[in-house]
Each structure stands twice: as C-alpha cells, then as structure tokens.
C-alpha positions in Angstrom: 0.0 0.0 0.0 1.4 3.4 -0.7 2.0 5.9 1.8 0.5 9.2 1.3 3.1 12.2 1.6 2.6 15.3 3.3 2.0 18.4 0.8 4.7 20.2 2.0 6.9 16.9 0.0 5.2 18.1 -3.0 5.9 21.6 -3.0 9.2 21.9 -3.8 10.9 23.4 -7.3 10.7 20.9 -10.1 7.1 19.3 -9.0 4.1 19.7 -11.3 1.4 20.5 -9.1 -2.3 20.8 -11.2 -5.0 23.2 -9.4 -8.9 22.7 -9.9 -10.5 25.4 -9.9 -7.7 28.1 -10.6 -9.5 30.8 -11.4 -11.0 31.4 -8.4 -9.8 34.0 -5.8 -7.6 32.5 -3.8 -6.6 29.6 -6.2 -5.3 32.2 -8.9 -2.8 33.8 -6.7 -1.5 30.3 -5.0 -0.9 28.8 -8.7 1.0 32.4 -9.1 2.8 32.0 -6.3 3.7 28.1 -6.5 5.1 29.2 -9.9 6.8 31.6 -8.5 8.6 29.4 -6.1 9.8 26.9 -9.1 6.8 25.0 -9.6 5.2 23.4 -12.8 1.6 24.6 -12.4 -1.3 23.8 -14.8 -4.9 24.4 -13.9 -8.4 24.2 -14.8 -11.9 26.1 -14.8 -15.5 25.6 -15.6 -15.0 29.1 -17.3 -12.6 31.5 -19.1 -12.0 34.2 -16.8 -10.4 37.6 -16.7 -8.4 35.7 -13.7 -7.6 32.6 -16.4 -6.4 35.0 -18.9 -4.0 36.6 -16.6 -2.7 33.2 -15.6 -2.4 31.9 -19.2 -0.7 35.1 -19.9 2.1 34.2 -17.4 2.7 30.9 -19.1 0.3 29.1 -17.1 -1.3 26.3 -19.0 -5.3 26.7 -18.2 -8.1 24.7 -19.2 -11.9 25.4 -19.6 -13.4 22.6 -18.6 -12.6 19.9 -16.2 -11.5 16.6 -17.7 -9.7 13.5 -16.9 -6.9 13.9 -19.2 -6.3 17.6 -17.4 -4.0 16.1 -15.2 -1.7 14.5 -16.9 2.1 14.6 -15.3 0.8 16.2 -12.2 2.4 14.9 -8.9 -0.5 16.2 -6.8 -3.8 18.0 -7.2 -4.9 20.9 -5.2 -8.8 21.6 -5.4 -10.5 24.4 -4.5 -13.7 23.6 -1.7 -16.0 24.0 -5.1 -14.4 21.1 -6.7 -16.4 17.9 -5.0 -15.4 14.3 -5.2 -17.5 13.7 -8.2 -15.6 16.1 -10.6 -14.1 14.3 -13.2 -10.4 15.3 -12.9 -10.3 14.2 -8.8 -12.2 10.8 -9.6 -8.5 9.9 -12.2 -6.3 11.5 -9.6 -8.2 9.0 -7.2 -8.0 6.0 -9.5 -4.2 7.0 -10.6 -2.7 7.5 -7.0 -2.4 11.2 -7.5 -2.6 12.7 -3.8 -5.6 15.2 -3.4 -5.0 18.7 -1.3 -7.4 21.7 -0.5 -6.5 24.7 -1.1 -5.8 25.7 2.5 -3.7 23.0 3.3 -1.4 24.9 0.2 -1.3 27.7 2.0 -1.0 26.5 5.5 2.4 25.7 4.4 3.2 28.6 2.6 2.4 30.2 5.6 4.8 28.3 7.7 8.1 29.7 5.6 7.5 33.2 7.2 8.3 34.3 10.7 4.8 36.4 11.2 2.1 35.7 9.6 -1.2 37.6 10.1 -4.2 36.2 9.6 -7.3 38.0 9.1 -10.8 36.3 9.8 -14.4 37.1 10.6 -17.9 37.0 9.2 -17.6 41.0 7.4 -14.6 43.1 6.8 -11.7 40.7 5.9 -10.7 41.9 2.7 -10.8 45.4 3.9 -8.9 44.6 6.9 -6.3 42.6 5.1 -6.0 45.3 2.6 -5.5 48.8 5.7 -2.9 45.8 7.2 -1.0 45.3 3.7 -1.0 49.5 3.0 0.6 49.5 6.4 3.3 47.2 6.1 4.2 48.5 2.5 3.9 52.6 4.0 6.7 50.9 6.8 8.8 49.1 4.2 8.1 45.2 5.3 8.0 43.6 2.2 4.9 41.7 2.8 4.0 38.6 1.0 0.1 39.1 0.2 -3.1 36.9 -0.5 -6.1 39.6 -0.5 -10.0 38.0 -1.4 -10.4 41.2 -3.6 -8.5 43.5 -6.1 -6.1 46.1 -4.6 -5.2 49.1 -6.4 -2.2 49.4 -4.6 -0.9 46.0 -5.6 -2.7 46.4 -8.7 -3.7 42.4 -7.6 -4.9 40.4 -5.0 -1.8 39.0 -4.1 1.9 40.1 -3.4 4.9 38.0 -3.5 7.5 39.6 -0.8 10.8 39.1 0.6 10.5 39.9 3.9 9.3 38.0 6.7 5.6 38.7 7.2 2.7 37.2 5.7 -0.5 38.8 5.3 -3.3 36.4 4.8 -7.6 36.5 4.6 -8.4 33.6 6.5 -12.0 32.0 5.9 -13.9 29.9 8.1 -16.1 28.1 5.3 -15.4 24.9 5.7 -13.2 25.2 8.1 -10.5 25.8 6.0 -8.0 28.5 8.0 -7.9 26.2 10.5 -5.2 24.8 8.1 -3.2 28.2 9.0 -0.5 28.6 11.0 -1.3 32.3 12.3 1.1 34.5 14.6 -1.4 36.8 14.8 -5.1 36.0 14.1 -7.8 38.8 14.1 -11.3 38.2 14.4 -13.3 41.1 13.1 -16.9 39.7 14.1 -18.7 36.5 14.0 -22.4 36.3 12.5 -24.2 32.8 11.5 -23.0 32.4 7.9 -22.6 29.6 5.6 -25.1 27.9 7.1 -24.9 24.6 4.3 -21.8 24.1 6.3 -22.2 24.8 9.6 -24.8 23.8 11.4 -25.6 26.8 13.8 -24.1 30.4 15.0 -22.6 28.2 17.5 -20.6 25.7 15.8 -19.6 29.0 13.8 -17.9 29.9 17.1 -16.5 26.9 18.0 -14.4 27.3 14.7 -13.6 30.6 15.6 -12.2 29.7 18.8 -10.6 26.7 17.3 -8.8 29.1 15.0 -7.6 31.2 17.9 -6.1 28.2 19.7 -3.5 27.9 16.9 -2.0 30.7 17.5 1.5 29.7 19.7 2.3 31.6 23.0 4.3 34.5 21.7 1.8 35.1 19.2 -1.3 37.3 19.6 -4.9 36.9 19.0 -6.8 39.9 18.2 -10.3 39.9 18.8 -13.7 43.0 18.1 -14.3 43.5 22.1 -17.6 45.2 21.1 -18.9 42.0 19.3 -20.3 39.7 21.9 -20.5 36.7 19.6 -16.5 36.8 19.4 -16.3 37.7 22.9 -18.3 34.4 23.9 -16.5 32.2 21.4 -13.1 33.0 22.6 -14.2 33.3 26.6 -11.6 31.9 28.8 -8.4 32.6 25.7 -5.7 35.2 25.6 -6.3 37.8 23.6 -6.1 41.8 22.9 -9.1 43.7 22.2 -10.4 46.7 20.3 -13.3 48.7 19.4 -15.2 51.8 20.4 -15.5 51.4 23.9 -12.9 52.9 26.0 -12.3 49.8 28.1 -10.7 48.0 25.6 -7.3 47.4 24.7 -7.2 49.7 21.7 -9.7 51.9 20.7 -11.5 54.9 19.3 -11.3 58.3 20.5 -13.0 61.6 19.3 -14.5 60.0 16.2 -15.9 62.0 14.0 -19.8 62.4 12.4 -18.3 61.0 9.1 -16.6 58.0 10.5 -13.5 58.9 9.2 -11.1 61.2 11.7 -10.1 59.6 15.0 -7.6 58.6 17.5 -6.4 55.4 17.7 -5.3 55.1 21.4 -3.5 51.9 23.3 -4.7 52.1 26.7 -4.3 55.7 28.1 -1.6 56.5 25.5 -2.3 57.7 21.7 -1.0 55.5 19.1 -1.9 57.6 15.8 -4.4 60.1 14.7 -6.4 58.7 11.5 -8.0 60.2 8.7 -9.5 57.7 6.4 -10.5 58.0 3.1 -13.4 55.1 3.4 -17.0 56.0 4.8 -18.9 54.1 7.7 -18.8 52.6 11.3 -17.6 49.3 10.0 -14.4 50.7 8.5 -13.6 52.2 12.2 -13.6 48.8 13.0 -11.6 47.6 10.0 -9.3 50.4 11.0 -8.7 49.3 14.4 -8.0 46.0 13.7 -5.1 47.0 11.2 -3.7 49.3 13.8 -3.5 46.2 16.5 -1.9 44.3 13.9 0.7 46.7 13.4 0.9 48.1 17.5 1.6 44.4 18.1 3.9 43.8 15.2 6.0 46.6 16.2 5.1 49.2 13.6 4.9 52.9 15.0 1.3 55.0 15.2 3.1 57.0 12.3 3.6 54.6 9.8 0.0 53.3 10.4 -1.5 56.4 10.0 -0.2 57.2 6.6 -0.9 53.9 5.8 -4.5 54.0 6.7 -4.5 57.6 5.3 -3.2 55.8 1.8 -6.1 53.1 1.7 -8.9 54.1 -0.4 -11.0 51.3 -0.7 -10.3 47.4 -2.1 -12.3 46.3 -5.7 -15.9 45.8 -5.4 -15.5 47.2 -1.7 -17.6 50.2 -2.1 -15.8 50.6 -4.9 -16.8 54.0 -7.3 -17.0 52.7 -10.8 -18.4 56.4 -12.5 -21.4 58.6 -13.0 -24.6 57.9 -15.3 -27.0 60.4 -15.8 -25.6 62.9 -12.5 -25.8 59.4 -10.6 -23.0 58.2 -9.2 -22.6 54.6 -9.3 -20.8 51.9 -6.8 -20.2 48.4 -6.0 -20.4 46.0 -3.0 -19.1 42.8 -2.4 -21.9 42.6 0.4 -23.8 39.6 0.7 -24.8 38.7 4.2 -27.4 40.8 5.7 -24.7 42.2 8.3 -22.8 43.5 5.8 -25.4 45.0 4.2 -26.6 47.1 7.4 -23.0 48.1 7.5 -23.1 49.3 3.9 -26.5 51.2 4.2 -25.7 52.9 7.4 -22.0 54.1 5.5 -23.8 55.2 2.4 -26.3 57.5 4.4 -23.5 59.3 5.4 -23.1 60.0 1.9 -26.5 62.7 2.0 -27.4 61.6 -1.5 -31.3 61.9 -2.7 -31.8 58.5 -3.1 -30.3 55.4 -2.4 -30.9 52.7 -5.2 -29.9 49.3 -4.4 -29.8 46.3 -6.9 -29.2 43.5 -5.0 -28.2 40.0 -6.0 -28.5 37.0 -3.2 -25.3 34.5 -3.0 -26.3 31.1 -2.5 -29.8 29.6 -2.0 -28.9 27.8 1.3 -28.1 31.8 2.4 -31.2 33.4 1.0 -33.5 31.0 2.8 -31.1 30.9 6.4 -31.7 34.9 6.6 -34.3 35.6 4.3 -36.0 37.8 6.9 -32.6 39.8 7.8 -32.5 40.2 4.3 -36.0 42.0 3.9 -35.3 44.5 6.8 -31.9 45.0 5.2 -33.3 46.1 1.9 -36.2 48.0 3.5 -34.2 50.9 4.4 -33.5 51.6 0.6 -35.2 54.6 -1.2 -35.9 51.5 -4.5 -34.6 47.6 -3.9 -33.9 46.0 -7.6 -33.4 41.8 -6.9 -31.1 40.4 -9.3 -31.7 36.5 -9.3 -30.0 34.4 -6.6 -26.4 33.5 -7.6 -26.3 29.9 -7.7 -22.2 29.7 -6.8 -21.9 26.1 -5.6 -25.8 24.9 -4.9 -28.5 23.9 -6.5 -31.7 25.2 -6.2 -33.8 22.1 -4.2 -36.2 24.0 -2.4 -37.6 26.5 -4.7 -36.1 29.9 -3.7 -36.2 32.9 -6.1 -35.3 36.5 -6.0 -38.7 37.0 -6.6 -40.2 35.7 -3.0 -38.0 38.8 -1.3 -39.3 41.5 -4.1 -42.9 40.4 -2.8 -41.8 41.7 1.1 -40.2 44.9 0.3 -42.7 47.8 -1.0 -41.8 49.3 -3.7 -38.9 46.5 -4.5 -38.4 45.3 -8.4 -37.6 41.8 -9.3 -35.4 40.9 -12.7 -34.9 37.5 -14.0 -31.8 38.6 -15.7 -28.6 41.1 -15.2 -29.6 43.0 -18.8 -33.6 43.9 -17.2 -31.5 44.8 -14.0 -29.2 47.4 -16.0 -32.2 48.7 -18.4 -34.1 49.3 -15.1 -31.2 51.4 -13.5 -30.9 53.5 -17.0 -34.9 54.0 -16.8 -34.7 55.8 -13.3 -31.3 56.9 -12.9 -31.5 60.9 -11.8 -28.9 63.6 -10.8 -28.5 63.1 -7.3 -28.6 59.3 -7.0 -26.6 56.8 -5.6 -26.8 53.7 -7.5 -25.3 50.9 -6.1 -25.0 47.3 -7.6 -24.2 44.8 -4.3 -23.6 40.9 -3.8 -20.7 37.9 -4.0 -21.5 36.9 -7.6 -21.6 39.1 -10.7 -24.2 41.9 -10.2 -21.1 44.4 -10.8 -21.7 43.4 -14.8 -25.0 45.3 -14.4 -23.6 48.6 -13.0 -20.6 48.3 -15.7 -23.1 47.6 -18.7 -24.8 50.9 -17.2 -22.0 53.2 -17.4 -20.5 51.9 -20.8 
C-alpha cells in the first residue's frame, strides 16, 4: 500500500502540481505564487475568466473545462472547496494514486516559511482589513508577502509576493479551512451565523472561531472586536487583545468624527496615531482598528500606520466607485450577508445623496432561505430595492427559492430574472442626485458596468 506524503513533500521546485478550480480567488494567486517558487503549475476552470487570462498570460497552461486527461504529469492535485469528489479530474487522480490537497492546506504551508504571519478572519470586513494591514506594512517598508479576497489598487492584484518575513493572509472559516493556518497573529473582526450549508448553527460557527484562535502559539497574539459579543463568547476563557469603540478596551477609538472617518487610535491611556480615512462608515472604524492592532503588536509605529490608513482608499468591489450615469453616481459592494449589508446602508447614508438605489443579487440559496428575513429589513431601508436572481455559486436550487419571494416583502422592491432587465431598469430611473449601487458575491457588478458603458 502506498504511503500518502505530506503536501509540504510536494511543493518543492521541479514538482508539477495541477490546481482545480484556478481561477477562483484565492486559487489564482497560489498557482501564481507556487510558480513563482519553481513549480510546474497547470490548472483548470469551468470558465474563461479575466483571472484565467491573466494566468495563461504568465505561461500558465489553463483549461476550460474539467477533464480526466487535465492532469496529466501532475504529482499532486490541489482543489478548491467548489471542486467535490464527483468532478471528473479528482475521480482519475483518485483511480491514478495522484494525492488530493485543498487549497488551504497549500497555503498553510506557505504560511509556515514566514516568521509572522497575520491572519485575518471574521464573518464582514476581511478583505478590507487585510488590505489597511498590507498598506501598512508596504507605507513601513516590510516587504509583505500578500493573499487579498479582492483586487487592490495598490498592488494592482490580490496578491503580493515579498521578501520579507511577514505574511498577510484572509483567513475563511467556510469549511473550516483556516484552521489549516498557522497564524502568529489572528484577528477576528466579528462572527455572524454564515454559511449555514456548512455549519450547522451560530454556534458551531464559534467553536471554529475559537478553534482558529487556539492555533495561534504563546508569543503570538490573538486579536479579537471586544464590542462583538459573539467573538467575545467564542473566545471566553483565551488570551487575547481587544479593540473597538469602547474605552475599556485594549485599543480603541477616540473623538470620532460624524463621518466616521477622523479619529484617534489610542493603546490604553496613551495615543498610538491620529487617523484620517478615506473610506465612509462605522464598520471601517472597525476595520481600521483591527489593522492598527496588527501593526501596534507587530512593532510598527502609530506614524507609519496612520499614513498607511490615510493611503487606503477602498479594495475592488468594496464600495468601490465605478463612474457617474445620468448625474448618478454609481458603486459596488461585495456585500452579501445581511450584516454586511446594514454596514453598507448605514455608511452610504452618510453620503447625503437623494436616493439610495440598491440592486441586489443573493449568494447562495442555502443563504437566502437561512436569513431571508434579515434580508428583507436590510433592503427595506433603501429609497428602491432592484433583486437580481440568486447567484447559484456552488448549490442547487432544491427548495424552490427565487429573487422574486424577497421582491414580494419589500414595498416598492423590483424583481429581474436577468442582469440586462436589471441594467435597463437602473438606466430607466437613474437621476442627478442618486446613488446607485450594484451589491452581492456573484456578478451583479456586470449590471452597473453595462450601465456606465
């Protein structure tokens, strides 16, 4: 019988490793980055891709499609969690001997080349966090090594291959996969009940949480939102730093203004930095606060974070301005839990435009059913709700849940079958004044590009 090798065996210069699922994400940058390191690495996709262009561009072989004869040569596969036992290419990997990894598990031993490496988790605000944390170490000349869940201007990527000795990682708790990670510093932003076709409960959301925390060794530090009492009750009884707005924690906010965006950052008694941000909204406080632990605790003075901070603009499809139609000025969201969405809504009133327009596009059946209420007080507080269908990402549709049954609750709501009717819609009503905003994991931002082209 033959022994099954660790990953780490695997990924070494010379090896040809073959990734399922490579345009996704956080599978792009890793087959990047494995290449980078001497690797062979071919991939595949169910679709071409702006992300599987770039790739084949950088003399990465990519196909569209997944078939058995994709993997031919590779020493090992790594899938992505979409890619399930009954794809085509993992059944021959099964029946040749070829060793299957997740995607984690690649990373996790990335991860363990560095000295520090922060890891960024929580239900909302990881992309953003991980983004104020990477303008922070490039403003203080770190050399960070980078994997982002979004487009950064500043990086002009998602990802960043450095040479120093920190990596900064976004660290998801879908299928339990950062618990692969080998963090030195883990922050927890917040934790909500989310990807509920996983876990079963908000609870055994927690106990992931706090299993995450728990990997982080004794001369490490785990930094956790003192203001949110979900994270305070998973991590109850660990070590750990705290910030938020209240004064009695660790590290927090001082003489914040109206806007959200000018405040101190103080560490106890003493003031760290003073911060002007350039992003809108309570939630990016947060995000903020979080990046400044991560660099107190690092070692990184309250100068260098503030013109970091100051430097940080906004991540891609994080309330990201893509132009003006018609005197309306038109954004995107990556929002897609109903959380995230009250965060958005509040920021965006701070805004003072006439009307808010929201077209909205659910991620996930499993999601839309979970918090279909949360949803409909969520999109309630919109001037004019327009539903996109559900984006199906991994799921099928078993029990019958459309777009349509949340356009029924919400007065004065519009319901499209299709991204074109959603666009045409925003072009009918568009007005001088408006803030149209196109929000949701899939591909709603197609809708608010058509608009403005």
């Amino acid at each position: 019988m033959a022994i099954r090798k660790r990953l780490d065996t695997y990924l070494v210069p010379g090896k040809h490793i073959h990734l399922i699922g490579i345009g996704g994400v956080s599978m792009r940058p890793l087959g990047l980055v494995l290449r980078g390191m001497g690797m062979i690495v071919t991939g595949s996709d169910m679709n071409s891709s702006v992300s599987t262009d770039e790739l084949i561009k950088k003399g990465i072989t990519v196909h569209i499609g997944h078939n058995a004869e994709n993997i031919e040569g590779a020493d090992c596969i790594i899938r992505t969690a979409a890619a399930h036992n009954d794809n085509p290419e993992i059944a021959a990997a099964r029946d040749l001997g070829i060793p299957v990894f997740e995607r984690a598990q690649a990373w996790g031993v990335i991860m363990r080349e560095y000295k520090n490496a922060i890891c960024v988790s929580g239900t909302h605000g990881k992309t953003t966090t991980t983004s104020m944390i990477t303008h922070i170490f490039m403003q203080a000349q770190q050399d960070p090594t980078v994997m982002l869940g979004g487009y950064l201007p500043l990086l002009k990527a998602g990802h960043r291959v450095g040479n120093g000795d920190t990596i900064i990682m976004e660290s998801c708790e879908y299928c339990d996969s950062f618990l692969n990670f080998y963090p030195t510093v883990a922050i927890i932003n917040n934790i909500e009940a989310d990807h509920l076709d996983y876990f079963k409960d908000l609870a055994a959301v927690q106990r992931s949480f706090r299993k995450f925390a728990a990997l982080v060794p004794r001369t490490g530090f785990v930094i956790a939102n003192g203001d949110d009492e979900n994270t305070m009750q998973a991590l109850a009884d660990l070590r750990y730093i705290t910030f938020g707005l209240d004064h009695k924690r660790d590290i927090y906010a001082k003489n914040l203004s109206e806007d959200c965006r000018s405040f101190d950052i103080m560490v106890g008694r003493k003031l760290y930095c003073h911060v002007q941000l350039q992003v809108y909204g309570k939630h990016n406080v947060y995000n903020a606060l979080a990046a400044a632990a991560a660099a107190y605790v690092m070692g990184i003075d309250g100068e260098q974070t503030a013109l970091g901070l100051a430097s940080f603009a906004g991540a891609g499809r994080r309330m990201e301005f893509k132009g003006t139609y018609h005197g309306a000025e038109v954004y995107d969201d990556y929002a897609h839990h109903p959380g995230e969405l009250h965060q958005l809504i509040d920021s965006v009133k701070l805004m003072n435009h006439k009307r808010v327009i929201l077209a909205f596009q659910p991620h996930t059946y499993t999601r839309t059913k979970a918090l279909f209420d949360d949803f409909v007080e969520e999109l309630k507080r919109v001037d004019i709700a327009v539903l996109a269908e559900i984006y199906a990402a991994r799921e099928q549709n078993t029990t019958g849940i459309s777009s349509r049954h949340l356009a029924q609750e919400i007065p004065e709501s519009q319901y499209f079958e299709t991204l074109p009717e959603v666009t045409a819609y925003l072009r009918s009503i568009a007005q001088e004044g408006d803030l149209i905003l196109t929000v949701g994991a899939g591909d709603i931002y197609k809708a608010g590009e058509k608009l403005l082209k």
